[in-house]
N, C-alpha and C positions, 0 to 999 in steps of 0.2 A: 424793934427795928434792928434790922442786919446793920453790924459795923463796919462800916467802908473802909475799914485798915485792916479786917480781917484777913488772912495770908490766904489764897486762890491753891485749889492743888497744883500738881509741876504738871503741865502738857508738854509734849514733844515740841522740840523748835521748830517751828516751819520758818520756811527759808530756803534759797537754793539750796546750802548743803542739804537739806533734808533729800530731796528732789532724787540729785544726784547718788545718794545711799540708793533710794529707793530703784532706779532705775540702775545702777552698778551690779541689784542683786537678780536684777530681771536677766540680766546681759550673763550673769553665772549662770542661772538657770535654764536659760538657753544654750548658752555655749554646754552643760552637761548634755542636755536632750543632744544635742546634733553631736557632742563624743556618742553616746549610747547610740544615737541613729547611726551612727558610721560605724560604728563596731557591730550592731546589728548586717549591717549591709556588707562588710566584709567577710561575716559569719558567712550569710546568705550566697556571698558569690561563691566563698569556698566551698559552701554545700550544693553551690548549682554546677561548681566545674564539676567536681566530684560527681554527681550526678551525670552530668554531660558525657564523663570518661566510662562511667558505666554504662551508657547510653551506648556508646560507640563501639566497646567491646563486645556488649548483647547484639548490637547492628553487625557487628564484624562475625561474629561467633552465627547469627542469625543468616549471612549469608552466604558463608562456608556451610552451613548445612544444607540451606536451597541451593545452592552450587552442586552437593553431593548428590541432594534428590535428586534432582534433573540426572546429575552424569548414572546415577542405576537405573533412574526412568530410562534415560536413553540407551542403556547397555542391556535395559532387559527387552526393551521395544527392539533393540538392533536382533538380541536372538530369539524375538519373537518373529521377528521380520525374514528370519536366516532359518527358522525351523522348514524344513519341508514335509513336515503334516499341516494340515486345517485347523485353527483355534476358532471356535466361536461360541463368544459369550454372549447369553441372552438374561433378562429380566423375568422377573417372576410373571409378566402380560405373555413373556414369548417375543420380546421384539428384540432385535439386536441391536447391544450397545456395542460389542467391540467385534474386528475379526482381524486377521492377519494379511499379510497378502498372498500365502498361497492357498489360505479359503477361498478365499473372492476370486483366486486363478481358479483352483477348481470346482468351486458350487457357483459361484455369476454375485453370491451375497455381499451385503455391502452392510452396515452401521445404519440404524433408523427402519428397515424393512423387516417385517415378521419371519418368522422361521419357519417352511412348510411345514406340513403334519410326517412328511413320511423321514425327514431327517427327526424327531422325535420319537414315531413310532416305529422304525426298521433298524436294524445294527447296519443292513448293507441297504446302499440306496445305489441304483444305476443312472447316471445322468448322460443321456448320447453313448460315447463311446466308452466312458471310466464306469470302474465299478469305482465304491466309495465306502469306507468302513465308515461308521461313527460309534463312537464311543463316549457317554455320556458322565457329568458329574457333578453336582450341586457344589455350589457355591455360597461357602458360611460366612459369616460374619465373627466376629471375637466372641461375642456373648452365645454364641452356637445356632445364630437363628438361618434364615436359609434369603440368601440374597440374590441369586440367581440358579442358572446353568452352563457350565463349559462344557464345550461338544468339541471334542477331539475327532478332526475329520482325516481319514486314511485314505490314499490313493492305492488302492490294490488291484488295479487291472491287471497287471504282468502278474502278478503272485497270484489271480485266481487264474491264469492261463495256463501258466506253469504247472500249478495245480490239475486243472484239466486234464494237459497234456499227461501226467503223471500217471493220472486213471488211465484215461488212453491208452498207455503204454502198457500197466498191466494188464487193461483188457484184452488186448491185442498181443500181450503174449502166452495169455491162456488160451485164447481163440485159435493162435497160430501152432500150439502144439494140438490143438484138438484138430484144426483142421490138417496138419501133417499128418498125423495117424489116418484120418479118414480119408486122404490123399493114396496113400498106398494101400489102404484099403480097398476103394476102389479101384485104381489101378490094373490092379491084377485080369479082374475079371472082366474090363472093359478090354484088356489086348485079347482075353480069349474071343470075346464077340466079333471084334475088328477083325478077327485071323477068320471065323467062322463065315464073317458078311463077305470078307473077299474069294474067299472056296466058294460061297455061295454066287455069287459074282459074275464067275469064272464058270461055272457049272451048269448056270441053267439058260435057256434057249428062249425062254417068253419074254417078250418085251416090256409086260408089267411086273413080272417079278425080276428079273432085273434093276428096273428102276424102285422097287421095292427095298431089296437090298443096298442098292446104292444110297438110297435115303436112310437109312440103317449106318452104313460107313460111316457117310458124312456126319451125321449126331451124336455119333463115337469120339467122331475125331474133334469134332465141337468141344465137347465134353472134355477129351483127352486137354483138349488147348486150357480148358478153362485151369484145372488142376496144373498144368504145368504152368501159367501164371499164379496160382495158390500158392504155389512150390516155390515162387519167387518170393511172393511175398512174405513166406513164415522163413525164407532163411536169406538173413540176413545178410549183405556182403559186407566184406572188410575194405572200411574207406583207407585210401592211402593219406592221411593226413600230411600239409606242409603248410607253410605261412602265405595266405593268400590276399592279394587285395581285390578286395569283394566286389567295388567298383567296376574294374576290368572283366571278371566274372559276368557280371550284368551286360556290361557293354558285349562283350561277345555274344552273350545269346540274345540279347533286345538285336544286335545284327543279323543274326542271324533268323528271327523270326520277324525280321523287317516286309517280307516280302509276304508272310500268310497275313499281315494284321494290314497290309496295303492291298492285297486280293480281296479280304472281304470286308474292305471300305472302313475299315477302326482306325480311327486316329491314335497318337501315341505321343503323351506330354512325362517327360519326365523330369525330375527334381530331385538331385542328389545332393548328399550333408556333403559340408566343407571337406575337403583334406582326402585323403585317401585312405580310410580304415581297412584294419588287417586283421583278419580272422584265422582260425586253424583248422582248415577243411580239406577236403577231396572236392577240388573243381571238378570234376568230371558228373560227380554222383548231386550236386549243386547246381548245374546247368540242367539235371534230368527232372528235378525241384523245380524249378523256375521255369523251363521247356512246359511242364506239364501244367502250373497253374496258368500261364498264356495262353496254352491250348484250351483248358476249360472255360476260362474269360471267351476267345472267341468262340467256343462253342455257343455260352451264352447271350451270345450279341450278332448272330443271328440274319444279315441286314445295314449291319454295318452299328456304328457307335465309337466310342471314346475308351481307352485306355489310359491311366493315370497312374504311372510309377516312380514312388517317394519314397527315399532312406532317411532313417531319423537314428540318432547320434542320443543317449542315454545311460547316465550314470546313476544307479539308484542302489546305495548301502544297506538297504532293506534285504535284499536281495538273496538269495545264498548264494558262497563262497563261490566264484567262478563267472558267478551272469550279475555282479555290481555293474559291470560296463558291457553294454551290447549294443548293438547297430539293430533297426525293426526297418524292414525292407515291405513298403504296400503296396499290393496288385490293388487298384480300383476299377471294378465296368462299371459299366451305363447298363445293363441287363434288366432281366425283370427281377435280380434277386432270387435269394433261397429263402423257404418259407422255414418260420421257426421249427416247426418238427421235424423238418428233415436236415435242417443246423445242424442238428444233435448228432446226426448221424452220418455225417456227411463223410467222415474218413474211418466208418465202418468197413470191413473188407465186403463186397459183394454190393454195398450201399449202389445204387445208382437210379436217378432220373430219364435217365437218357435209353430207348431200346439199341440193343448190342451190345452197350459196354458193359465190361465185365466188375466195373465196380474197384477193379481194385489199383486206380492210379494215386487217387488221393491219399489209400491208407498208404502203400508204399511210400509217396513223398513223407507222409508221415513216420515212420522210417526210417527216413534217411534223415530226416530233422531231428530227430529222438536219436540218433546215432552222433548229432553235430552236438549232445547238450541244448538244444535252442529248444524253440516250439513253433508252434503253425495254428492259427488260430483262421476261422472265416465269419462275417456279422456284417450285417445289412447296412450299407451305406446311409449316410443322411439326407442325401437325395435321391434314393435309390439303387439296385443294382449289388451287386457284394464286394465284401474287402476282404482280404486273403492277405493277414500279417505273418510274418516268419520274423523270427527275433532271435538271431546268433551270438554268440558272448564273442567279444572281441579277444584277440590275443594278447598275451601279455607283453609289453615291452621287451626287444632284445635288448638288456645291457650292453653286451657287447657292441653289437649293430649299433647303436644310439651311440657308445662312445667313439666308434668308427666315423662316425657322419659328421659327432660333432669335430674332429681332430680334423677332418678333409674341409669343414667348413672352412678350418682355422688358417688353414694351406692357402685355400682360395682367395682369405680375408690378407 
């Protein structure tokens, strides 16, 4: 048997003190966790500002560089916009993603429509009245692969005129010393026949042969006429050059052929550039220009019809030295037009459609145009009939003059 005075081990006291320890060491360890939580959380906010300020600086830095892209977007769109040639980018299908605006002024193209075959397949494409260069260039990518095509589109109507006109001019100064020699060639022996048909004339008594001879004269002297118009035309006269305003020029002789384009029933619409541009010509030899393409307008119209006379104002750096700025003065009729083969040859010396005429008005205005630096160009209207351009290089500014005008302006102000 257990002895009931045996001593019990020691247990802890229970009892409120006890309680109180036990829950006093709860309240420590609690109060550490929430120090540890709160030095946690102050860690965490320092590393979220920090964060935050990084945040703000990449946003700030982030949008100082889209602010930049944009301003070169925009400054290279403005001198894409400012170029005056044609930009047009297409896709490897051919369809166009980009163009500028003076593509779309002169091809009609817009962004989303295919590119016809012949601006792919031609260096020059003619559209209406522009001729039109293109020039072509694949479009890489970084890694060298091929992303598209840029087509560099060229306005070169006046520079293939120019061109023209250039030929023209040598042709027609080889032709004019060939036909001067054969001018006095012939010459000679057509006065002896002339001298012969009038003895003969004079001499004989039958009424047929008479009139024989006299049809003999007259063929001579036909002939004789034609050469001394020849003679005109291979030598060249000396224009008196001064400062003209071209306007007045026009107005004078559109007055003065007032009265033949009211005789054979032609209306007359005209339309002149602003301001009064000043060229450096021989009025006289410039009315015989312009006298002469009116004449052949009403020759062509026949019946009556419409005349339409337009000056256009152009400044193109392309250009060579002297015709960057020129004035383009256009005849338009209502006619039946020139047919393309004989376009070509229209200010040939002797060229002519018409029976009697001697052929040689248009090459002289030609002439006298290749005398002023300009050119003369003719091409079938777009509603028919012909257009007769003349394209003169404007004068250069008088400094002086200019400073005069501005100082009297300054008088009057």
């Amino acid at each position: 048997m257990l002895n009931k005075n045996a001593q019990q081990p020691d247990r802890p006291a229970e009892g409120p003190a006890g309680g109180i320890d036990v829950l006093q060491k709860s309240f420590e360890s609690f109060n550490s966790a929430t120090r540890k939580l709160q030095e946690a959380f102050r860690s965490l906010e320092v590393k979220f500002e920090t964060l935050n300020r990084e945040l703000e600086q990449k946003n700030r830095r982030l949008e100082t560089i889209l602010a930049e892209k944009e301003e070169v977007r925009n400054y290279l769109e403005t001198i894409l916009e400012s170029l005056t040639t044609g930009v047009v980018v297409t896709d490897l299908q051919g369809r166009i993603t980009m163009t500028n605006g003076c593509a779309e002024r002169l091809t009609g193209l817009c962004p989303g429509a295919s590119l016809p075959g012949e601006f792919r397949d031609r260096r020059k494409v003619r559209l209406g009245e522009n001729i039109l260069e293109v020039l072509t260039s694949a479009v890489k990518s970084r890694d060298g692969g091929t992303l598209g095509t840029v087509h560099i589109v060229l306005d070169v109507t006046r520079v293939e005129k120019l061109e023209e006109m250039a030929k023209r001019t040598e042709k027609f100064a080889a032709m004019g010393e060939m036909a001067a020699n054969i001018a006095h060639e012939v010459r000679n022996p057509l006065g002896s026949i002339a001298l012969s048909a009038s003895l003969l004339l004079k001499g004989l008594a039958d009424e047929k042969s008479r009139d024989r001879a006299a049809r003999i004269l007259h063929s001579v002297r036909s002939v004789d006429n034609k050469i001394a118009n020849l003679l005109l035309f291979t030598r060249k006269p000396e224009p008196q050059f001064r400062d003209l305003r071209i306007h007045d020029v026009l107005r004078d002789i559109l007055r003065f052929s007032g009265e033949i384009l009211e005789k054979e029933d032609i209306r007359l619409s005209v339309r002149l550039a602003e301001g009064e541009p000043v060229v450096r010509a021989d009025g006289e030899l410039l009315k015989q220009v312009f006298l002469n393409v009116i004449l052949n307008a009403v020759q062509a119209m026949r019946g009556g019809g419409e005349l339409a006379f337009e000056t256009r104002l152009h400044r193109d750096p392309a250009l060579t030295p002297g015709m960057e700025r020129t004035i383009e003065l256009r005849f338009a009729d209502t006619g039946p037009g020139i047919p393309e083969e004989d376009r070509k040859r229209i200010f040939d010396p002797f060229f002519s459609t018409r029976d009697g005429s001697s052929g040689l008005g248009l090459a002289i205005v030609h002439n006298i145009i290749d005398l002023h630096r300009g050119s003369v160009d003719v091409e079938r209207g777009v509603r028919g009939g012909s257009v007769f351009t003349v394209l003169l290089p404007l004068a250069e500014p008088d400094a002086e003059g200019e400073r005069a005008r501005r100082q009297e302006g300054k008088k009057r102000i």
